[in-house]
N, C-alpha and C positions, 0 to 999 in steps of 0.2 A: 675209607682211607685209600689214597692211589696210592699206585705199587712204589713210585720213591719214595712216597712218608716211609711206608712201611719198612723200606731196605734201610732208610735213615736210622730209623728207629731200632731197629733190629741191631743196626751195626754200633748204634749208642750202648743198649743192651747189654752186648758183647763185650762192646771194652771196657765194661763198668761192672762184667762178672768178675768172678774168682779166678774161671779156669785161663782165659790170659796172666792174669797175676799169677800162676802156679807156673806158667810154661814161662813167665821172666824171672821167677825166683830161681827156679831151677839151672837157667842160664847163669845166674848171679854166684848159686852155687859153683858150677865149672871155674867160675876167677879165681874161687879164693876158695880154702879149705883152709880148717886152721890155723892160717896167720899162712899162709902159702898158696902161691897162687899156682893150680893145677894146668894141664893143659886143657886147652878150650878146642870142642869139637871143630871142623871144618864150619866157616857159614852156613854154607849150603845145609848141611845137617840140622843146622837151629833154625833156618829159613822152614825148612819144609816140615819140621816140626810146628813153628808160628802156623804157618799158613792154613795145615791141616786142622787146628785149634781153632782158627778162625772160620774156616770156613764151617766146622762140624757148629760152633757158637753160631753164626750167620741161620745159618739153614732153620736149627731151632727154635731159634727168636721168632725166624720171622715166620715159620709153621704156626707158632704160638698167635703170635698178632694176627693171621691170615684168619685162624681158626677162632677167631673171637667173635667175629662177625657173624660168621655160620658154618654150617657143616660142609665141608671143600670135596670134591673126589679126588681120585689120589694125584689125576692124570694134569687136574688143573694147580695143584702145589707144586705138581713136578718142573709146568713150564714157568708159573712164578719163582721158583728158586732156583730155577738151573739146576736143580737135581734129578739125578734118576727116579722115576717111579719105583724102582726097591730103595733105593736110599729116603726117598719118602715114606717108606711103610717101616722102615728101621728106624730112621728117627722118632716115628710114630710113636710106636713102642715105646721108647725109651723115657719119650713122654710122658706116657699112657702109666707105665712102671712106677713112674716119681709120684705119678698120681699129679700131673700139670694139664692132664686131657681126657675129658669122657671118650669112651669107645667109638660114640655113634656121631661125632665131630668128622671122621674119616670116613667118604662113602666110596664104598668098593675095594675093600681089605680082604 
């Protein structure tokens, strides 16, 4: 798969998980409370909540799809996802955790 299927796909993924859904409930919460509507954080505040959500969603997915293929070294996920090589081995992990990736997927951890 070339690397836009993948970021496609990846960002399908993403918006078709939970954890968006969680970070716009949560916003839905600040409207309204009780039959009363509370005061709503600054944008910037919910933006940079979204985005960090999306971006931690993005990177995973598309860890996930890259690593289906074959086993990646860290250093070629990093420049497919625009992430750091530790944020590739953190993601890693947390993968690795959920039980979504064998260990030996990752070369050079």
């Amino acid at each position: 798969m070339d690397n836009l299927k993948i970021k496609l796909k990846a960002a399908k993924m993403a918006l078709e998980g939970k954890r968006l859904r969680m970070v716009f409930a949560r916003q839905a919460k600040y409207k309204k409370h009780e039959g009363t509507y509370r005061e709503i954080p600054p944008d910037h505040k919910l933006r940079v909540e979204m985005d960090k959500t999306l971006a931690d969603e993005m990177a995973t997915k598309g860890m996930l799809l890259y690593l289906q293929d074959k086993p990646r070294p860290v250093d070629e996920l990093a420049e497919l996802l625009n992430i750091s090589a530790d944020d590739v081995v953190g993601y890693f992990k947390k993968l690795e955790k959920k039980g979504l990736v064998e260990s030996d997927r990752l070369v050079g951890h």
